[in-house]
N, CA, C and O atoms as a printed pandas DataFrame, in Angstrom:
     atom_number atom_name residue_name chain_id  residue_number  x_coord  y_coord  z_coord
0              1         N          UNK        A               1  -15.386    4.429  -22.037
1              2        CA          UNK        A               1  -14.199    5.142  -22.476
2              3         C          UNK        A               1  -13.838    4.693  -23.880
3              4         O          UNK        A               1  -13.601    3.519  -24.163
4              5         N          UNK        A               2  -13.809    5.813  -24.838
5              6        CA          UNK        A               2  -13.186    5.302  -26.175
6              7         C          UNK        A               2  -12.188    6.153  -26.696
7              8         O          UNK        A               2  -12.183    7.380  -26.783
8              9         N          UNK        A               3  -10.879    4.855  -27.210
9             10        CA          UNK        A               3   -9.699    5.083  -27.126
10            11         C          UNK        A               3   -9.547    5.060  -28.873
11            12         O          UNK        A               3  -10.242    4.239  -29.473
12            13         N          UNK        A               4   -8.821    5.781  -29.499
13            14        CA          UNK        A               4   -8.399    5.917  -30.725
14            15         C          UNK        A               4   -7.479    5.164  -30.816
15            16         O          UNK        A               4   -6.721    5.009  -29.859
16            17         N          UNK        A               5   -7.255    4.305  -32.338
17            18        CA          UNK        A               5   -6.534    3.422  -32.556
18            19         C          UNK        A               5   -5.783    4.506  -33.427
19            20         O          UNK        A               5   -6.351    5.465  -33.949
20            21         N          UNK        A               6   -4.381    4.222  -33.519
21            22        CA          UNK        A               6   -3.344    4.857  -34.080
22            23         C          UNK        A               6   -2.978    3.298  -34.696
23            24         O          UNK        A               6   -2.954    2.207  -34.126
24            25         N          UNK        A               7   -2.714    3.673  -36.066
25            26        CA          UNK        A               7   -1.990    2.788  -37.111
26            27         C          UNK        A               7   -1.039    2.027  -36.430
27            28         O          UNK        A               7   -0.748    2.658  -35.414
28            29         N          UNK        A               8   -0.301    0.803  -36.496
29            30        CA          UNK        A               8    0.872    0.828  -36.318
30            31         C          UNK        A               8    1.101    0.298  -34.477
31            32         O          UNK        A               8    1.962   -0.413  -33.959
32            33         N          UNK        A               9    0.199    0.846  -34.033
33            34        CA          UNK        A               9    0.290    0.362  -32.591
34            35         C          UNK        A               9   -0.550   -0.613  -31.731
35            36         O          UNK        A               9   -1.688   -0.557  -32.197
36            37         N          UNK        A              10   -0.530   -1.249  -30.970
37            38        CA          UNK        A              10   -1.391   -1.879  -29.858
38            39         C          UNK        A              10   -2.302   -1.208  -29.573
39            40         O          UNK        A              10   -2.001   -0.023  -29.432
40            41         N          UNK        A              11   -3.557   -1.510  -29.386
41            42        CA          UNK        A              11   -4.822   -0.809  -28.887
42            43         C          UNK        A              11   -4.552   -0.603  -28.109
43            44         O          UNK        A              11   -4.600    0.613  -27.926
44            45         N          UNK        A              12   -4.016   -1.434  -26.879
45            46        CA          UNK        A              12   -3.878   -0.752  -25.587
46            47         C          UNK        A              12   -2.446   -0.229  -24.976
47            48         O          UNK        A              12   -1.935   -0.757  -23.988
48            49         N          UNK        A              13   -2.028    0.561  -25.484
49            50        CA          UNK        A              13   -0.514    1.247  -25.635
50            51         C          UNK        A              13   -1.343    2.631  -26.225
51            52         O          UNK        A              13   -2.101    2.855  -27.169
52            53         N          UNK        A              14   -0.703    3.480  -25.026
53            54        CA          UNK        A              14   -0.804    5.105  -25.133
54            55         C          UNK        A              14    0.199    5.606  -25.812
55            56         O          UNK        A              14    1.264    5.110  -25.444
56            57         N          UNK        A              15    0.267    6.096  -26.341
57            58        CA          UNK        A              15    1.809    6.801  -27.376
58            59         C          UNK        A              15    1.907    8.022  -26.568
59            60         O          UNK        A              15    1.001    8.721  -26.112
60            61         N          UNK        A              16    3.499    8.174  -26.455
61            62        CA          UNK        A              16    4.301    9.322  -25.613
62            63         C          UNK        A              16    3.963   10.412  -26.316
63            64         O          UNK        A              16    3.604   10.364  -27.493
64            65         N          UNK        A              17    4.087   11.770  -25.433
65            66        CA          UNK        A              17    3.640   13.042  -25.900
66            67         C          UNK        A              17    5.677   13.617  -26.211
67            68         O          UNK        A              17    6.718   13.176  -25.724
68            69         N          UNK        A              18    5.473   14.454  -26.967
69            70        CA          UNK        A              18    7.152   14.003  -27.283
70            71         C          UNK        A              18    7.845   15.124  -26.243
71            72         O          UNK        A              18    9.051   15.364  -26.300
72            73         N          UNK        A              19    6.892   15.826  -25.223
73            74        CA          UNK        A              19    7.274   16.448  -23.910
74            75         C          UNK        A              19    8.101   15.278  -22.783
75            76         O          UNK        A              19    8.867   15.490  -21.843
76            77         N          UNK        A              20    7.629   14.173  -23.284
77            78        CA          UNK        A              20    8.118   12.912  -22.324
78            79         C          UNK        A              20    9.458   12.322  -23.024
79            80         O          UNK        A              20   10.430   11.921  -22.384
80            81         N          UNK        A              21    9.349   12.331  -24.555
81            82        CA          UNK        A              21   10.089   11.911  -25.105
82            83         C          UNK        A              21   11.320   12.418  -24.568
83            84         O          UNK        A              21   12.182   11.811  -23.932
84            85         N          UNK        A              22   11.255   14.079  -25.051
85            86        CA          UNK        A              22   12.758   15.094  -25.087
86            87         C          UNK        A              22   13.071   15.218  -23.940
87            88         O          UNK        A              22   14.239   15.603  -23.883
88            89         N          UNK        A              23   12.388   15.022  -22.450
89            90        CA          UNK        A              23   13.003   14.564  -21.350
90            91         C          UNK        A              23   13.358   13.522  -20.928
91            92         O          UNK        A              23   14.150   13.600  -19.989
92            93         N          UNK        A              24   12.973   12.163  -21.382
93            94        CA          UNK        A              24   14.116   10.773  -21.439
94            95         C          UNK        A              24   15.266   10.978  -21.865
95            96         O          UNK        A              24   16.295   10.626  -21.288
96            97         N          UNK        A              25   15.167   11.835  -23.392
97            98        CA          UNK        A              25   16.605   12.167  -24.101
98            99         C          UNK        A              25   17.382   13.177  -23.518
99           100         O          UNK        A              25   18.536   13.467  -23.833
100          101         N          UNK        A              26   16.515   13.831  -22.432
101          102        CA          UNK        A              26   17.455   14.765  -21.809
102          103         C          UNK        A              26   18.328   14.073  -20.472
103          104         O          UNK        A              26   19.314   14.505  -19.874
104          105         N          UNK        A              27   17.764   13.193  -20.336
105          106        CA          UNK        A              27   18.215   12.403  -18.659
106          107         C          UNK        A              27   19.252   11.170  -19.379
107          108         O          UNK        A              27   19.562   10.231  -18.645
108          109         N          UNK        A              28   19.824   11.187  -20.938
109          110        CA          UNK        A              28   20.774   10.421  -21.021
110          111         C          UNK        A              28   22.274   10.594  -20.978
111          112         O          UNK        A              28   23.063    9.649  -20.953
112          113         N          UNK        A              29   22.557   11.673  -20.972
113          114        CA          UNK        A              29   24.128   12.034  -20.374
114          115         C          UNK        A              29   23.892   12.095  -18.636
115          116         O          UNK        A              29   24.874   11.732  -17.988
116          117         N          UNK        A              30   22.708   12.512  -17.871
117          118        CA          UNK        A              30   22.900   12.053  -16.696
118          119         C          UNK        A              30   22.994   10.830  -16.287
119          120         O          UNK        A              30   23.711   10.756  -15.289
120          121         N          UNK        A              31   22.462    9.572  -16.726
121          122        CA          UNK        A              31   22.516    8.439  -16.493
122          123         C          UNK        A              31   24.085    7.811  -16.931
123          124         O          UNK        A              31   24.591    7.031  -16.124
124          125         N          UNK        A              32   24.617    8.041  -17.805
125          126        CA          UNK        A              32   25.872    8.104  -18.406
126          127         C          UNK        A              32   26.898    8.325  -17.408
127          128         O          UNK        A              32   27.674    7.490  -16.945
128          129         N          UNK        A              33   26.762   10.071  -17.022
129          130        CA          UNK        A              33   27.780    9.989  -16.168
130          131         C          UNK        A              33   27.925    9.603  -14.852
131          132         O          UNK        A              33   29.018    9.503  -14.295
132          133         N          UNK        A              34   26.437    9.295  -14.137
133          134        CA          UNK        A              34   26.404    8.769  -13.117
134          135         C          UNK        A              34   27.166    7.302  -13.260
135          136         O          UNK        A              34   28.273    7.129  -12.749
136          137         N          UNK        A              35   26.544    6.362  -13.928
137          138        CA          UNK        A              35   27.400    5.342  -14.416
138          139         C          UNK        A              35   29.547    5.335  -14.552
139          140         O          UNK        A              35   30.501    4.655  -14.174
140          141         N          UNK        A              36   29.317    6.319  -15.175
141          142        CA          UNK        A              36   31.091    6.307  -15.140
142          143         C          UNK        A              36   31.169    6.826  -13.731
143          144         O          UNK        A              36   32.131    6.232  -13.243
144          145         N          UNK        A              37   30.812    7.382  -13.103
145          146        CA          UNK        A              37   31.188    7.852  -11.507
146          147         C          UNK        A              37   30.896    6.310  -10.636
147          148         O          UNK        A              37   31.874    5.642  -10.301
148          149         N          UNK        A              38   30.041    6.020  -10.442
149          150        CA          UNK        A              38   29.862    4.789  -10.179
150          151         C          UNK        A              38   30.909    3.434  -10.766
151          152         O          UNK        A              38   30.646    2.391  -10.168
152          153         N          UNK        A              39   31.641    3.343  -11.457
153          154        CA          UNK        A              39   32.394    2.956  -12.359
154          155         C          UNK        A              39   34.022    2.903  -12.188
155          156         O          UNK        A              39   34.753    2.028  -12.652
156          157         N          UNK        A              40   34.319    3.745  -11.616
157          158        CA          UNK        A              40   35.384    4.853  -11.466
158          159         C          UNK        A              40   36.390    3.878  -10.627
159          160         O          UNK        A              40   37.488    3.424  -10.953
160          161         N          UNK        A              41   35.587    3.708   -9.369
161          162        CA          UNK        A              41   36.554    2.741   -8.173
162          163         C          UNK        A              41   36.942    1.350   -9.084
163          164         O          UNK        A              41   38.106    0.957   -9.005
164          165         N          UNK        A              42   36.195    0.764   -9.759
165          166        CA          UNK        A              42   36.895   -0.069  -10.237
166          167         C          UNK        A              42   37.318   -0.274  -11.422
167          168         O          UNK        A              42   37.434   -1.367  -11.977
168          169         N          UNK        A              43   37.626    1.050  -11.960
169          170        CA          UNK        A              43   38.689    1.252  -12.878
170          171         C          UNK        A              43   40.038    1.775  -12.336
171          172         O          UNK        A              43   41.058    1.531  -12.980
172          173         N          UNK        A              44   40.097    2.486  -11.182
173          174        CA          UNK        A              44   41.011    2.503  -10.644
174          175         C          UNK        A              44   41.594    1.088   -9.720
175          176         O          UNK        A              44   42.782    0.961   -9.425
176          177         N          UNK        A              45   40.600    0.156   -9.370
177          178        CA          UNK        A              45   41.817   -1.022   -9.126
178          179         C          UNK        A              45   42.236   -1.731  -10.532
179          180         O          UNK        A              45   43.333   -2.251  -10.738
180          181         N          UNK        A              46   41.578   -1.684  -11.100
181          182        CA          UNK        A              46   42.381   -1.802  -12.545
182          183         C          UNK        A              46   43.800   -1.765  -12.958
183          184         O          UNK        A              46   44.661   -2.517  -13.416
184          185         N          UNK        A              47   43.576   -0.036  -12.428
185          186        CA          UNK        A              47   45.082    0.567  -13.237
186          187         C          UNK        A              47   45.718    0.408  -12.075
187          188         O          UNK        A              47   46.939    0.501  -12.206
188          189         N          UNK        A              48   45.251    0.148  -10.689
189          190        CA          UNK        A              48   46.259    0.089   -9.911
190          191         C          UNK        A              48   46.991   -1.029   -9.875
191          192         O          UNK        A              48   48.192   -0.992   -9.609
192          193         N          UNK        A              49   46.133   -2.505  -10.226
193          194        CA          UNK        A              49   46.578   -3.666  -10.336
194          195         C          UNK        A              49   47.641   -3.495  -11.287
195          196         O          UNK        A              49   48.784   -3.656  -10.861
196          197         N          UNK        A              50   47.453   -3.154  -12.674
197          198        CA          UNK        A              50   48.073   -3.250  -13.751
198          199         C          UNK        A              50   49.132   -2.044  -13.035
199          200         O          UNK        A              50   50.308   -2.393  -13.130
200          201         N          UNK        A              51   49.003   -1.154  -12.575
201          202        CA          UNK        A              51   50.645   -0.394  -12.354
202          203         C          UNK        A              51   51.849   -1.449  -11.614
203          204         O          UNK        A              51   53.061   -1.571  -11.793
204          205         N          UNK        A              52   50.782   -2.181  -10.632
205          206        CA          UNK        A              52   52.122   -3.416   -9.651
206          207         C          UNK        A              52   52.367   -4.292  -10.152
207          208         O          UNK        A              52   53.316   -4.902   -9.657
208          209         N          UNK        A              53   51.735   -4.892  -11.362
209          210        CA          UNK        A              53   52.540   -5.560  -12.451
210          211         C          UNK        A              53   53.487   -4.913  -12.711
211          212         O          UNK        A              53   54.509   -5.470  -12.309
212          213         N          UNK        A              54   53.773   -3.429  -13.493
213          214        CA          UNK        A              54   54.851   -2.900  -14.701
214          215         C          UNK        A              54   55.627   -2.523  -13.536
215          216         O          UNK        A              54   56.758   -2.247  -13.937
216          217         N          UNK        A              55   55.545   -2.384  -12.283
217          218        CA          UNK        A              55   56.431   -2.108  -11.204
218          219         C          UNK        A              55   56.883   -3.650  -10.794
219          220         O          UNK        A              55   57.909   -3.786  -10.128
220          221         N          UNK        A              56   56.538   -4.170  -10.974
221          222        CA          UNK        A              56   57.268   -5.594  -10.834
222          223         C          UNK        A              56   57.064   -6.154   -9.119
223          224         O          UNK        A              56   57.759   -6.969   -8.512
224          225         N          UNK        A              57   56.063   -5.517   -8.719
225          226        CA          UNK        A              57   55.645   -5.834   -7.555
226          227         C          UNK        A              57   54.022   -7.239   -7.211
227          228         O          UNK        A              57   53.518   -7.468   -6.111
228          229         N          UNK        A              58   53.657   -7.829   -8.451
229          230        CA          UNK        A              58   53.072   -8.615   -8.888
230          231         C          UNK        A              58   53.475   -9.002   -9.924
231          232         O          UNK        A              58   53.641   -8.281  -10.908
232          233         N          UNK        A              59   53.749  -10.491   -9.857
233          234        CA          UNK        A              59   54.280  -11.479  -10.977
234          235         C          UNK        A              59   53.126  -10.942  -12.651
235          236         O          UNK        A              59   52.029  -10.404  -12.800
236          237         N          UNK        A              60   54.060  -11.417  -13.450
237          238        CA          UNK        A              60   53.438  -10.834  -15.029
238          239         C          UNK        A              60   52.448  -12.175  -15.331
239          240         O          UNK        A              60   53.115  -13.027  -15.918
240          241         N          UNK        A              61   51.226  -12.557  -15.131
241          242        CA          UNK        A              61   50.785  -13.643  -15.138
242          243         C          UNK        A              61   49.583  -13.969  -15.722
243          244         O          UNK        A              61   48.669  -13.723  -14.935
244          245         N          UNK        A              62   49.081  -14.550  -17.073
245          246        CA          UNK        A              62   47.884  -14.333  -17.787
246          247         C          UNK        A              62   47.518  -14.623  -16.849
247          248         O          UNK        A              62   47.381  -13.686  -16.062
248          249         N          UNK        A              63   47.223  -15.706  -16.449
249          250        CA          UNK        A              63   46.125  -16.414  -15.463
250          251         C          UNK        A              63   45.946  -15.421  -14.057
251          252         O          UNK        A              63   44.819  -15.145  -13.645
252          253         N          UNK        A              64   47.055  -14.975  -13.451
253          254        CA          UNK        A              64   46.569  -14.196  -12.334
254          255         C          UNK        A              64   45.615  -13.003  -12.382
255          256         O          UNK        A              64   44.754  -12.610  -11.595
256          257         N          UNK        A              65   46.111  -12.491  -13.729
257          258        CA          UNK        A              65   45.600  -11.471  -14.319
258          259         C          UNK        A              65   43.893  -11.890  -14.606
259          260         O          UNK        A              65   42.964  -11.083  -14.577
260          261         N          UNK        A              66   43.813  -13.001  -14.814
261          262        CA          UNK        A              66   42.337  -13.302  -15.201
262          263         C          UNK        A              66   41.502  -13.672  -14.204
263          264         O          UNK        A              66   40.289  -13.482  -14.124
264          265         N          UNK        A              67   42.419  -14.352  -13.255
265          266        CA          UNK        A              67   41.610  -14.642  -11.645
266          267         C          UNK        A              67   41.245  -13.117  -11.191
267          268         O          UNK        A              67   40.135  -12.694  -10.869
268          269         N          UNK        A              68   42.513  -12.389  -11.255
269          270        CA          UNK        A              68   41.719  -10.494  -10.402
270          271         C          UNK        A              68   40.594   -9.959  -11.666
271          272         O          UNK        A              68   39.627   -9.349  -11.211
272          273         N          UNK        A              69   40.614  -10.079  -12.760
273          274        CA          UNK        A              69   39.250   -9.722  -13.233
274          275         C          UNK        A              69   37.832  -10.605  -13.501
275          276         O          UNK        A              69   36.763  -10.413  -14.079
276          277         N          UNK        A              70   38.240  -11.294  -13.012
277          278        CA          UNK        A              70   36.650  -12.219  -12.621
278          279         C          UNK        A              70   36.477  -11.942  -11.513
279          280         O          UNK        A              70   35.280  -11.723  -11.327
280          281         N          UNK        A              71   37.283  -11.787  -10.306
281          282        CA          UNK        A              71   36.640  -11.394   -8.916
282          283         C          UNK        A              71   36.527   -9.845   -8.796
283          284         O          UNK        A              71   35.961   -9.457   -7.775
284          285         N          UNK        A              72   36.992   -8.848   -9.708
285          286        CA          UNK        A              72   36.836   -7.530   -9.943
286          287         C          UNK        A              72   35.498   -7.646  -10.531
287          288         O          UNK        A              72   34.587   -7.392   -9.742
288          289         N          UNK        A              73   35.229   -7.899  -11.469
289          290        CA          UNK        A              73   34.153   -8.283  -12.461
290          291         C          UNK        A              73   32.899   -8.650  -11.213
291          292         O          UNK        A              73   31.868   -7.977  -11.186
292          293         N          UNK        A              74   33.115   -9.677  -10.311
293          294        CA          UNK        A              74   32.073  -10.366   -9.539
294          295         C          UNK        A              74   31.743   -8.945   -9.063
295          296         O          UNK        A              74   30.820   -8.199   -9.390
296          297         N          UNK        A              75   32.661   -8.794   -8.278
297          298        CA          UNK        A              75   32.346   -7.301   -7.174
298          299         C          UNK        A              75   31.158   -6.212   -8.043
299          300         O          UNK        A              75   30.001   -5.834   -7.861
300          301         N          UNK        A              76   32.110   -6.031   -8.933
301          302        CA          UNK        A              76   31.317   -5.198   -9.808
302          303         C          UNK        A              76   29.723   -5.000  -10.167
303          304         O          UNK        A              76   29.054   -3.967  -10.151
304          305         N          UNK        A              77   29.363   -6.296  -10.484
305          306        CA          UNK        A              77   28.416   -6.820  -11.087
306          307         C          UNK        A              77   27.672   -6.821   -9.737
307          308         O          UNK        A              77   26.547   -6.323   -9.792
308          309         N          UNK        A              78   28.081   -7.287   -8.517
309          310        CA          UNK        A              78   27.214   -7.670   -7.046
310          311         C          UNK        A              78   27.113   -6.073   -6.608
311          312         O          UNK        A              78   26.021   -5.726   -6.158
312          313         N          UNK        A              79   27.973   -5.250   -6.684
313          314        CA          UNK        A              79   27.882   -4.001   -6.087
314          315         C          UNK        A              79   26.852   -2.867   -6.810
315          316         O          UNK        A              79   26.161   -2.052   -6.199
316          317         N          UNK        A              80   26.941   -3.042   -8.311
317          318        CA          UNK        A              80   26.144   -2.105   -9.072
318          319         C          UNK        A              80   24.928   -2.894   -9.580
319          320         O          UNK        A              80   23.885   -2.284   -9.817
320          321         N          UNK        A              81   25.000   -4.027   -9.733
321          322        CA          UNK        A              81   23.741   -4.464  -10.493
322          323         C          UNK        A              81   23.219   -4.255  -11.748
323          324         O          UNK        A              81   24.015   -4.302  -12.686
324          325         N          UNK        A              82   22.382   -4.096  -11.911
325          326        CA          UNK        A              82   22.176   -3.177  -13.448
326          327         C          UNK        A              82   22.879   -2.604  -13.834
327          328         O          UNK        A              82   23.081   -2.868  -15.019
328          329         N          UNK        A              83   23.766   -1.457  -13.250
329          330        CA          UNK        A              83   24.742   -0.357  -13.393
330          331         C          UNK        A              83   25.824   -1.051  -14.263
331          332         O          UNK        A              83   26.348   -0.583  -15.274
332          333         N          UNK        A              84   26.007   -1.978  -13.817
333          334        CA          UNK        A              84   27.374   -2.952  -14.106
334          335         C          UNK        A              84   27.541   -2.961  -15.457
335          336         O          UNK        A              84   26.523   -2.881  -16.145
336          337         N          UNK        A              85   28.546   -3.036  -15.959
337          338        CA          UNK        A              85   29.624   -3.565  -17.006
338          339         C          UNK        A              85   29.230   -4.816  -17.893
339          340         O          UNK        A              85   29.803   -5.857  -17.569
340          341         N          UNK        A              86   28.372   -4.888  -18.929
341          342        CA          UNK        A              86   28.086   -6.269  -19.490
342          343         C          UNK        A              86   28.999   -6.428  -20.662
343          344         O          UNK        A              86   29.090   -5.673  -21.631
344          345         N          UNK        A              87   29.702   -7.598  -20.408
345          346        CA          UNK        A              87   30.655   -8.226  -21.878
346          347         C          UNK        A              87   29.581   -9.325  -22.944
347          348         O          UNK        A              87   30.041   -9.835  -23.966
């Protein structure tokens, strides 16, 4: 079998036909919004947390506030995996 070397690349690396290309680039707003749907539940305990603060039904508290987003954050990260939220 003999393989053409293209400038610029690894001998053994096939270069994409750009039929493959413009369908990766087409599957990136699906991956996107699957992500924000996936996403969603815990942006809503978010705002729900943060509403029972400004309702005064949870104390106003940096630190508490930082304990529920590290264990929001954990969940997150354990539930989606890859999907997840990187800071």
């Amino acid at each position: 079998m003999v393989s053409a070397h293209t400038p610029g690349r690894s001998p053994g690396r096939r270069a994409q036909s750009p039929v493959v290309l413009a369908q990766l680039g087409d599957c990136a707003p699906l991956v996107s919004a699957a992500k924000a749907l996936l996403r969603a539940p815990f942006d809503a305990m978010r705002e729900q947390y943060a509403s029972a603060v400004r309702a005064g039904l949870i104390e106003r508290s940096l630190l508490a506030s930082a304990r529920f987003e590290h264990k929001l954050g954990a969940l997150e990260r354990t539930t989606l995996g890859p999907w997840a939220r990187r800071v």
